[in-house]
N, C-alpha and C positions, 0 to 999 in steps of 0.2 A: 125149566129148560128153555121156553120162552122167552124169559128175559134174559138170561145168558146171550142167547143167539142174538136181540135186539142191542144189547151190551158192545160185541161183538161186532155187528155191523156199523154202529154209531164209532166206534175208534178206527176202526178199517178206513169210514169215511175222513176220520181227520186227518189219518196219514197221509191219505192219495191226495188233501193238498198242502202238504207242508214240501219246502226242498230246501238241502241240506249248502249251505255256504259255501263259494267258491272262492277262495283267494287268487287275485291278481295283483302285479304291479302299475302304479297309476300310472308311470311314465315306462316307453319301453327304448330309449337312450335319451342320453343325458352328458352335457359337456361340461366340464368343468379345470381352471389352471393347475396346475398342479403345487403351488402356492396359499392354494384356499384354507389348508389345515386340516378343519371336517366338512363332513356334507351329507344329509339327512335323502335316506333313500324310502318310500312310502310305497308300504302293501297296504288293501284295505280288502274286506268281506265283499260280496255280493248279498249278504242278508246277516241276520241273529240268530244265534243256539241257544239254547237255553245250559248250555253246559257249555265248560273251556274248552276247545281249539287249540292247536298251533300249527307252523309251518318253518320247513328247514329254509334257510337259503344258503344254496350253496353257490362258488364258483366252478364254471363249466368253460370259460373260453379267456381268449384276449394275450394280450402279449407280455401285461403288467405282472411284476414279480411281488406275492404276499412277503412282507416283512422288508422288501427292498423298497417298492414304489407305493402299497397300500397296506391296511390293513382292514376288521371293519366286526363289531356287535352290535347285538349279539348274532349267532347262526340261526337263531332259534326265534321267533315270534310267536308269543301265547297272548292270544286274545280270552279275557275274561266272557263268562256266560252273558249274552244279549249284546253286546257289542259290536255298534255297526260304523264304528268311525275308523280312519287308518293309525295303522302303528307304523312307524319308523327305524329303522338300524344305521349307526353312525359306522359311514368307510369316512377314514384317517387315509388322507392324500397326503407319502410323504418326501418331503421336498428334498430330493437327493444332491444337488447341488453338482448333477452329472449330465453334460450335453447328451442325452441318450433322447430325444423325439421322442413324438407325441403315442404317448402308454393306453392300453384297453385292459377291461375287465368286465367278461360276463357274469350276472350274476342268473339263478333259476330257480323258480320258487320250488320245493321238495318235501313229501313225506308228510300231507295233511292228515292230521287227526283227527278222532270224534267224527268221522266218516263224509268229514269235507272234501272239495276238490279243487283241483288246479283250476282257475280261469281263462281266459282268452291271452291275458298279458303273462305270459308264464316267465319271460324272460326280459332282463334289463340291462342295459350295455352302459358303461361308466365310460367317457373319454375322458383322458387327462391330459393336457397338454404341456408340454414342454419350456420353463422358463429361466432355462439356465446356462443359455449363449453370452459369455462375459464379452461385453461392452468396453472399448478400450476409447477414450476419447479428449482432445486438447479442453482445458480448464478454460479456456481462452484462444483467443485466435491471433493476438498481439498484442505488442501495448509499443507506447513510448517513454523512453526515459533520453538523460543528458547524460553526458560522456563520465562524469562525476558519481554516477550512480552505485559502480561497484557490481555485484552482481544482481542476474536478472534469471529470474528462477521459472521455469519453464514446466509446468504444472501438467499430470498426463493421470487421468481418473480411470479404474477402473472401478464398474459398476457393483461387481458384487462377487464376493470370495466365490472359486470351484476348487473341486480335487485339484491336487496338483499344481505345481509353479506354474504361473503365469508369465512370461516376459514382454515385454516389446521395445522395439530398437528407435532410437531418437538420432537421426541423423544432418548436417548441415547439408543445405542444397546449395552446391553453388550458383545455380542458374539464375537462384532469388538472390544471391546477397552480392549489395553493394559492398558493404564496408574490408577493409583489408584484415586478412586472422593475421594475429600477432602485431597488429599495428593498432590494429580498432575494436579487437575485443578477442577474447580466447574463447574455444568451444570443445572438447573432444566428444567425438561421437560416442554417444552412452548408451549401455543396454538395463532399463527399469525391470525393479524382478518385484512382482507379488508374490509373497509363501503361498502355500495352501492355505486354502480355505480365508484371505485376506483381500482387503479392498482398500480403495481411498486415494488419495491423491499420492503423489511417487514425483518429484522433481527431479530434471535436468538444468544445468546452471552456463548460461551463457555469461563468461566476465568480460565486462566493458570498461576499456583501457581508457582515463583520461590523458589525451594529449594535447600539445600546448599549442596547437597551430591550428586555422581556421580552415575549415571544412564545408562542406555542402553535407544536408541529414543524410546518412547513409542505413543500411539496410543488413540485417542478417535473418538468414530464413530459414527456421527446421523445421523439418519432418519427422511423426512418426508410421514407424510399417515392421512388417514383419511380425505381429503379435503368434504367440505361440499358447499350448493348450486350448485350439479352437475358436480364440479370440477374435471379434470384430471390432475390426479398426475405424475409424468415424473423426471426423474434424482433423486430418492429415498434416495441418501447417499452420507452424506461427512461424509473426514475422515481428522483429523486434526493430523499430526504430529509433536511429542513435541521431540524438539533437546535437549537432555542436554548439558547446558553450564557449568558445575562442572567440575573442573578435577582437584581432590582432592589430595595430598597424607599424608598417615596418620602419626604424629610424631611416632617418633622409640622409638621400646619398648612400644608401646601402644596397638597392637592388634593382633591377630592370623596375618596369612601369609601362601601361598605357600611354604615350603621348598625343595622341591622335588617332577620332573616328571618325573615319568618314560612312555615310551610307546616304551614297547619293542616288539619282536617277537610274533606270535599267539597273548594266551591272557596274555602276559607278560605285564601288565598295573597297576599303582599305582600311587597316590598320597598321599604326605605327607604332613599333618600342620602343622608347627611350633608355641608353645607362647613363643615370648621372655619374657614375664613378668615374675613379681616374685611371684606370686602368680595361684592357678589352677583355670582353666575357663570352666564353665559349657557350651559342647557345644550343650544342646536344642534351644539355641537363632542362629546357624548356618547352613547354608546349602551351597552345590555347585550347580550352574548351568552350564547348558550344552547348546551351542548354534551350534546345528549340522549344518559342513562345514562351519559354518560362516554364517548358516541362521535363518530364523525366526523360525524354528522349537527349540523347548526347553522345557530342559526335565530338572528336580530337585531332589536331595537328599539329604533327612533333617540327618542332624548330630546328635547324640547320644553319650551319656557319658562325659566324663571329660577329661581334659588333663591339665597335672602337669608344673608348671612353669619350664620353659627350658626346654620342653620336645614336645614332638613329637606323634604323632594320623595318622594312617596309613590306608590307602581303599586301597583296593586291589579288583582287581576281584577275583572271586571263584577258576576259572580255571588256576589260572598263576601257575608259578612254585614254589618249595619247599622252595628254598630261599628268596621269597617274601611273599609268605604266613605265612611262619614262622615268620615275623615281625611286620604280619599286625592285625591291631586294632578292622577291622571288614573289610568282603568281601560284595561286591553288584555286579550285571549285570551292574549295570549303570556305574559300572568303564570298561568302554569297548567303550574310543575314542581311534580315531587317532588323525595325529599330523595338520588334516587339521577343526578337531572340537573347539572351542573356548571354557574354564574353568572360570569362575569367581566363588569365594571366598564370601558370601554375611553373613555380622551381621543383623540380622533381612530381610527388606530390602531394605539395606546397602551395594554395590559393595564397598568390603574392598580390593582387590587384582583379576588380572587378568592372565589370559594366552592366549593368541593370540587378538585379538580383536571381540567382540560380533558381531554379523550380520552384519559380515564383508567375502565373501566368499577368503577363501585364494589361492585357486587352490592346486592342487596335491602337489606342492610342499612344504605346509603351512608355517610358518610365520618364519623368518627370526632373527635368534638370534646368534648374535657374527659371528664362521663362519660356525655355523650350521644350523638346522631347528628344529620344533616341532614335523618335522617326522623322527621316528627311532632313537631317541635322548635321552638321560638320561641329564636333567637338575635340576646342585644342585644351592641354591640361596648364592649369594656371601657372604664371612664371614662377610663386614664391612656393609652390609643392614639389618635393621631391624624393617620393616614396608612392606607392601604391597605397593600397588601402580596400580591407579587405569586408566593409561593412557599407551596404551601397548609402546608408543614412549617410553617411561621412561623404563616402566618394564623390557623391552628386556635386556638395558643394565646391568641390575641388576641379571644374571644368567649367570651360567658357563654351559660351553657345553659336554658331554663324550660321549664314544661312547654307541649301541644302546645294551640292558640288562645289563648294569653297575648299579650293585646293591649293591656294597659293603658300601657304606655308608649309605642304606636304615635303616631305624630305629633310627637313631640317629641324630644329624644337630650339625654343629659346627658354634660359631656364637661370634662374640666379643660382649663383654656386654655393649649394650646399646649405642652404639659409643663411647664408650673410659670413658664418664663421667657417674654423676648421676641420672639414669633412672629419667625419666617425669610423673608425674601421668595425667589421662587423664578425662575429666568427659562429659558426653555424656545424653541426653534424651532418654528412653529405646525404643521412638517410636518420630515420626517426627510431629504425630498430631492426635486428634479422631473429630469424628461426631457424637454431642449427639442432641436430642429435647431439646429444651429450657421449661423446669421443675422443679421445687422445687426439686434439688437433691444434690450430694456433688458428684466431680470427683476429683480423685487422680492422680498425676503426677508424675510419675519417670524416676528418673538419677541413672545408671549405673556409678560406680567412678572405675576405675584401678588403684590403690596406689603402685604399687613396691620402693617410694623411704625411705620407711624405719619412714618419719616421718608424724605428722598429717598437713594434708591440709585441706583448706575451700575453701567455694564455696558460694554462695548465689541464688536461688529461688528466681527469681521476675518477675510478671507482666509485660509488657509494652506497656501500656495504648494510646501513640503515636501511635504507629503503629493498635491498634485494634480498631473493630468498634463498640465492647460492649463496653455495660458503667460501670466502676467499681463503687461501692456502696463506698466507700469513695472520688472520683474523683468528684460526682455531686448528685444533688438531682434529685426528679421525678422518674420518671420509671428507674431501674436500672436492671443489666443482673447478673453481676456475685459479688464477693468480694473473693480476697486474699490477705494476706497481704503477705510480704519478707519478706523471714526466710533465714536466714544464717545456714549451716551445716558444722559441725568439722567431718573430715572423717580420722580414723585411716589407718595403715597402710592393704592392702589386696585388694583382690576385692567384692564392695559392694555395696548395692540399699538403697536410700534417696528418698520418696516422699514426696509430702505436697497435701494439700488437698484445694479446688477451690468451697466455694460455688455455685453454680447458682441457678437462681432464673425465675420463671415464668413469663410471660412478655404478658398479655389480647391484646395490641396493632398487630395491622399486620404491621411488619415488615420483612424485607428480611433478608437471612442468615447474621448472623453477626461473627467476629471473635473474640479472644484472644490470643494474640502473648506471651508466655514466655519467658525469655533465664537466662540464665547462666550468672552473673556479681561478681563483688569482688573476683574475681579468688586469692586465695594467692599465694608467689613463689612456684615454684615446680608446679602447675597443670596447665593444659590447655585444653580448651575447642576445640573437634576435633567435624567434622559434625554429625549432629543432636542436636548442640548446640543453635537450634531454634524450641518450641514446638508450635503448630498451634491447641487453639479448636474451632472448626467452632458449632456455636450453630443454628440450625435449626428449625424455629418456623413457625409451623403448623396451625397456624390461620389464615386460606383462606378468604380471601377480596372478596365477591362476588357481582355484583351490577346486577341485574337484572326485568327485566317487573314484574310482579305480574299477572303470568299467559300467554298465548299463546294468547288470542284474549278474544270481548264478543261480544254481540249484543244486539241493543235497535232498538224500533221502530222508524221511522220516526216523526220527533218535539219535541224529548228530549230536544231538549234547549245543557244546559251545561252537558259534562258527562268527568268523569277524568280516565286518563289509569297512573296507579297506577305504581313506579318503588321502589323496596327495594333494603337493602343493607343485607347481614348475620350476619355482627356485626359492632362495630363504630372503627373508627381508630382519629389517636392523631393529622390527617391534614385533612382538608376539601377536597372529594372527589366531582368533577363534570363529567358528561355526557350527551353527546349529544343525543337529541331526536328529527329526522327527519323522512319527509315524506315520502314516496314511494309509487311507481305507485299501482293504484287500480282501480277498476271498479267503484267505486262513485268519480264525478265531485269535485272537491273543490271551491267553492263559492256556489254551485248548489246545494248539499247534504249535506256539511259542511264547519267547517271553522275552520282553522289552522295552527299554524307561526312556521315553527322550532323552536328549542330554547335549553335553555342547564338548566338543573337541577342541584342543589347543594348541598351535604348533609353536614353540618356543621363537626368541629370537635367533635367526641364522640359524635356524636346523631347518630342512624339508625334507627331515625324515617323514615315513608315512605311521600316519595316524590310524586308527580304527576302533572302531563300536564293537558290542559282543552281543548276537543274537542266541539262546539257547531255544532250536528246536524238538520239540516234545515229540513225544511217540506215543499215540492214544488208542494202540493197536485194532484200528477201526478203519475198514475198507471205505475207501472214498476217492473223490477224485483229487486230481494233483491241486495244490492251492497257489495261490500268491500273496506276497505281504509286502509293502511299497514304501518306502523310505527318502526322504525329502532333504535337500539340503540349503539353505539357507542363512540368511543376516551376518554375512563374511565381513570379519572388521579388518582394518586396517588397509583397505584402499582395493580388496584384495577382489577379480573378478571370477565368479561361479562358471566352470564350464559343463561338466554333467553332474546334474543336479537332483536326476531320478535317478533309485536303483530300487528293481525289483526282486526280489528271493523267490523263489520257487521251491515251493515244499514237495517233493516230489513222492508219492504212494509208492510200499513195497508191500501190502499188505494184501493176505490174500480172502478174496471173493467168499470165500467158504470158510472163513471166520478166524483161520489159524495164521499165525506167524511164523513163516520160513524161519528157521532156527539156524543159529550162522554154523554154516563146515554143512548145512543138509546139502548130498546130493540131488540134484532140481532135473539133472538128465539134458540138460541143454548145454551148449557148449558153445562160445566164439574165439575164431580166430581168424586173422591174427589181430594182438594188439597192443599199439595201434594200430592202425590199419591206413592205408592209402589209396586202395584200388577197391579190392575186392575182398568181402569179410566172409569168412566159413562159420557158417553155422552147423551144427551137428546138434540130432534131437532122439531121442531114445523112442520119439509117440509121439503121435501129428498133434501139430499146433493147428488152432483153431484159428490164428490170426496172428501177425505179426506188426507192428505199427513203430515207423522211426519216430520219436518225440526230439526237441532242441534243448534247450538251458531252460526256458522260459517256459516249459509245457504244452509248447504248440506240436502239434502232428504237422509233421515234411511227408510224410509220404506213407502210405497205409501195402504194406508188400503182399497181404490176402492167406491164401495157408499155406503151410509147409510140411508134408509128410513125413515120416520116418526115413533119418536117414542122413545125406548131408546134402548141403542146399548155399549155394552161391549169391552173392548177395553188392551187387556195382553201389558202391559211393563214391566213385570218384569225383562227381561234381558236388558232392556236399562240401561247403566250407570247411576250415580245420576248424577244430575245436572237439567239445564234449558231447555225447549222445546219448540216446539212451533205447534198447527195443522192450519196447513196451508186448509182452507175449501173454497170448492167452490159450491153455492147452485145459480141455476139459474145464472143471470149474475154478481154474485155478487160476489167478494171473501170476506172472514172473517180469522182472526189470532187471536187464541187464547191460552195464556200463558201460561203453568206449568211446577212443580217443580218436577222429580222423586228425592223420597230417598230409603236408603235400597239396 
């Protein structure tokens, strides 16, 4: 009995110091992207058992959705017998590609076995953060090319595919661009669409028109903005710089010119024109600009009056002296450069003649001519030139140097005629090109002809159908753009304007801008065609290709069978347009609540009939809530723009709470009227409803009406929109759905 009892007391004593393992988590939050993939979460013992353990871990809090935003094993940690290191369970972060902000999930450790216990750290908090704000941003900020180039493709990256079309709008700013549209390059304001779930680069195409007359680099500026599906916008504007490659110079004795610059003392400032022609030229069609120091800034002033063949047209500033004012033709402020500001000459515009070079800075000393400068300089232009010139390398040599207020030759210019021989007549396009709509109208086209050689010369008006992308109405049948025919003009001697006239004609097809190239051909001797001896009409047709859903979404009950989501067009075009129509993420299952194959719709040529897809919604007689299923449309050929692009289905629940399926013709004991309805709907109920709740097309609650007794019960919609409804009713355990229509 004795040793029993000592038996006894020697095990008693080892218990009172043994203690039994406490599980905690080593970390009690923890942040992590929600891009990571997995991420290893660590419980460990407070001590050894000599037998297995484990511990639940369950989720107890947080905002993150299992199966939407994480997942994570196992629930269960079993530590083998003596084990005193940590075990781990992998949460699956996953990457929903849904702007929804930054996700939580509490985990807590639960339900130790083998007579362990909870620890201090009993609870662990998972942050996930947010990485799926699509990035919309310029590939580039500009570039330069020469007028030659063709087009110039305008690169716009989005970062990384999300739910649902992405767009964003590429627009011209006028306030950045120099160069002329339709003269110096075409643009239409374009809207870039990413599909679902897609990324990468996405072009806009600005085309740059070569033209044949000499220019200063000009400028065109886009933007983009407006990115949609949450989109952030980044790097706003490209600027495309257009080089000119012309470096013209005009035959002699064909047009005004530079004769004299003076830029003398104070405001001892003037410029002279000279026409060697034989004939006077009206100068409304001329002006000078100003490119100060040689930069971008630029300033203009339009010419007025006339000046007499071999004769001379004088500005002056207000302020100069006696002896220049008394020669001069008319004064302005804006004759008040020095010799480090650049002059150009321009016929419409036409850089016809320069003085230093345009946005080019020269420094104090300005620009270099013979063995003087532009500053403090009186420059007359040499007797045996008689043309401008529109390349300053050239120009320079082409003027004599004096010292600075030498004004004794002001007002008059000595000049040989015409280089020794028989002046040149010259014939020119009074403009380089227009932009009209494409409409049943008539445009006229004019050449300006310079004739000083005393006899009659021709020319010939014509088309050129090669180079253009309208279709001339004797070239082909079918739909046609324009009709003119070649006409030949006998031009006497003087200076004088010749047009012809260009039917165009209206054109039902959508088509892209198309052109018509003119020129000058059959030249007789004696004339010659100088720049603007190519006319451009760009005809712009206004008949938008629109291919879009037939509505924003609808909704049907559960067990529809077939039901079709409708896609149109705005009018037909002359080639078969297709689009794609796919799925997207929704809250109804597909097999489960419906069924449905991607696939691509066709609209023939010249039909806009409507088209449409076939959803068949299932009936899986299981109470649930209403669902949605999200449908995309996308990759429209034929030139053709997307306008509603999302439709959503709404699967709407008739199924009742308590397991059974309203059986169709069951009396339900509820009743509305009227319907439709436009003021005020009567409900009538057999037994107090528990709640009444208006829902929309889409499964949103409008308005929750509370309960309704036995009996009959008035019900104001008049401010709800027309359209479809639904009251959603719940009487005892039961729910009910019942349909109408407001108008009015």
């Amino acid at each position: 009995m004795r040793k029993w009892m000592l038996l006894f007391l020697a095990m008693g004593a080892i218990m009172a110091g043994y203690a039994q393992p406490a599980f905690s988590f080593v970390l009690t939050s923890e942040t992590v992207s929600e891009g990571i993939g997995t991420y290893s979460i660590a419980v460990f013992p407070t001590g050894a058992d000599t037998k297995p353990d484990s511990v639940d871990i369950n989720v107890v809090g947080g905002n993150a959705a299992f199966g939407t935003n994480f997942t994570y094993s196992p629930v269960t940690l079993v530590f083998p017998p003596n084990q005193t290191f940590e075990q781990l369970f992998t949460v699956t972060v996953i990457d929903d590609s849904i702007e929804d902000g930054t996700k939580s999930v509490v985990f807590k450790l639960a339900n130790p076995t083998g007579g362990t216990t909870i620890g201090t750290n009993a609870f662990d908090t998972l942050i996930m953060t947010d990485v799926d704000t699509p990035i919309i941003s310029l590939t580039s900020n500009g570039v330069q090319a020469s007028e030659d180039t063709g087009n110039v493709n305008v690169g716009v990256n989005l970062n990384r595919g999300v739910r649902g079309t992405t767009t964003v709008q590429v627009n011209l700013l006028p306030d950045g661009t120099t160069a002329v549209e339709g003269v110096d390059f075409i643009f239409n304001d374009t809207t870039l669409v990413w599909p679902a779930d897609s990324d990468g680069v996405l072009n806009a195409v600005i085309g740059v028109i070569n033209n044949s007359f000499y220019e200063h680099s000009r400028t065109v500026e886009v933007g983009i903005t407006t990115a949609t599906n949450g989109g952030i916008v980044e790097d706003t504007t490209f600027t495309l710089t257009i080089l000119a490659n012309s470096n013209d110079s005009l035959p002699g004795c064909s047009d005004l010119f530079f004769g004299q610059y003076v830029e003398g003392s104070g405001s001892n400032k003037a410029l002279q024109i000279y026409n060697p022609t034989a004939v006077p030229i009206n100068l409304g069609v001329y002006s000078i600009v100003e490119s100060v120091n040689g930069g971008a800034t630029m300033t203009a002033y339009n010419l007025s009056g006339t000046i007499a063949p071999q004769g001379v047209y004088v500005i002056a500033n207000p302020n100069a002296s006696t002896g220049i004012l008394s020669v001069a033709n008319a004064t302005s402020s804006f004759i008040n450069f020095d010799g480090t500001d650049a002059l150009a000459l321009l016929h419409l515009t036409d850089t016809i003649d320069i003085i230093g070079q345009l946005y080019v800075n020269s420094g104090s000393d300005g620009w270099a001519v013979g063995a003087g400068s532009t500053v403090q300089q009186t420059l007359i232009r040499n007797y045996y030139d008689h043309a401008g010139d529109t390349s300053w390398a050239n120009a320079q040599l082409t003027w004599n140097v004096y010292p600075v207020d030498m004004i004794d030759s002001l007002g008059f210019h000595r000049s040989e005629s015409c280089s020794g021989g028989v002046p040149v007549a010259t014939v020119r396009f009074l403009y380089a090109g227009d932009t009209i709509e494409q409409t049943d109208t008539t445009v006229w086209i004019t050449a300006v002809i310079n004739n000083p050689t005393g006899n009659t010369v021709s020319f010939t008006f014509a088309n050129d159908p090669d180079s253009s992308t309208a279709v001339d109405g004797l070239q082909e049948g079918g739909n046609v753009d324009y009709h003119q025919s070649n006409f030949t003009e006998n031009v006497p001697p003087g200076l004088s304007y010749d047009s012809i006239y260009v039917d165009i004609f209206a054109n039902p097809e959508i088509i892209p801008i198309k052109t018509i190239y003119f020129k000058l051909i059959n030249l007789s001797p004696g004339i010659v065609a100088i720049p603007d001896s190519t006319y451009i009409l760009y005809l712009k047709n206004n008949n938008k290709f629109v291919v879009s859903f037939l509505g924003a979404g609808y909704s049907y009950p559960k067990g529809s069978g077939l039901v079709e989501i409708p896609v149109v067009t705005s009018t037909f075009s002359s080639q078969p347009t297709s689009v794609d129509i796919t799925l997207s993420t929704g809250s109804a299952v597909l097999g489960q609540d419906f069924l449905f194959d991607d696939t691509t719709v066709t609209f023939p040529a010249f039909s806009n009939d409507t088209q449409g897809v076939w959803v068949t919604i299932l009936n899986n007689n299981l109470y649930e809530a209403n669902k949605q299923t999200n449908f995309n449309l996308s990759n429209a050929t034929n030139g053709a723009i997307l306008d509603i692009t999302g439709f959503t289905l709404t699967i709407i629940n008739n199924d009742s709470l308590a397991g059974g399926v309203l059986e169709a013709g069951t009396e339900d004991g509820i009743r509305i009227m009227p319907n439709p309805v436009s003021s005020n709907l009567i409900v009538q109920t057999d037994m107090d409803l528990a709640n009444i709740e208006i829902i929309d097309m889409l499964g949103s609650s409008i308005v929750n009406l509370g309960v309704f007794s036995t009996g009959t019960s008035s019900v104001n919609v008049s401010t709800l929109s027309s359209g479809v409804y639904f009251l959603n009713i719940k009487a005892g355990d039961k729910f009910y759905c019942k349909r109408f229509v407001k108008i009015g």
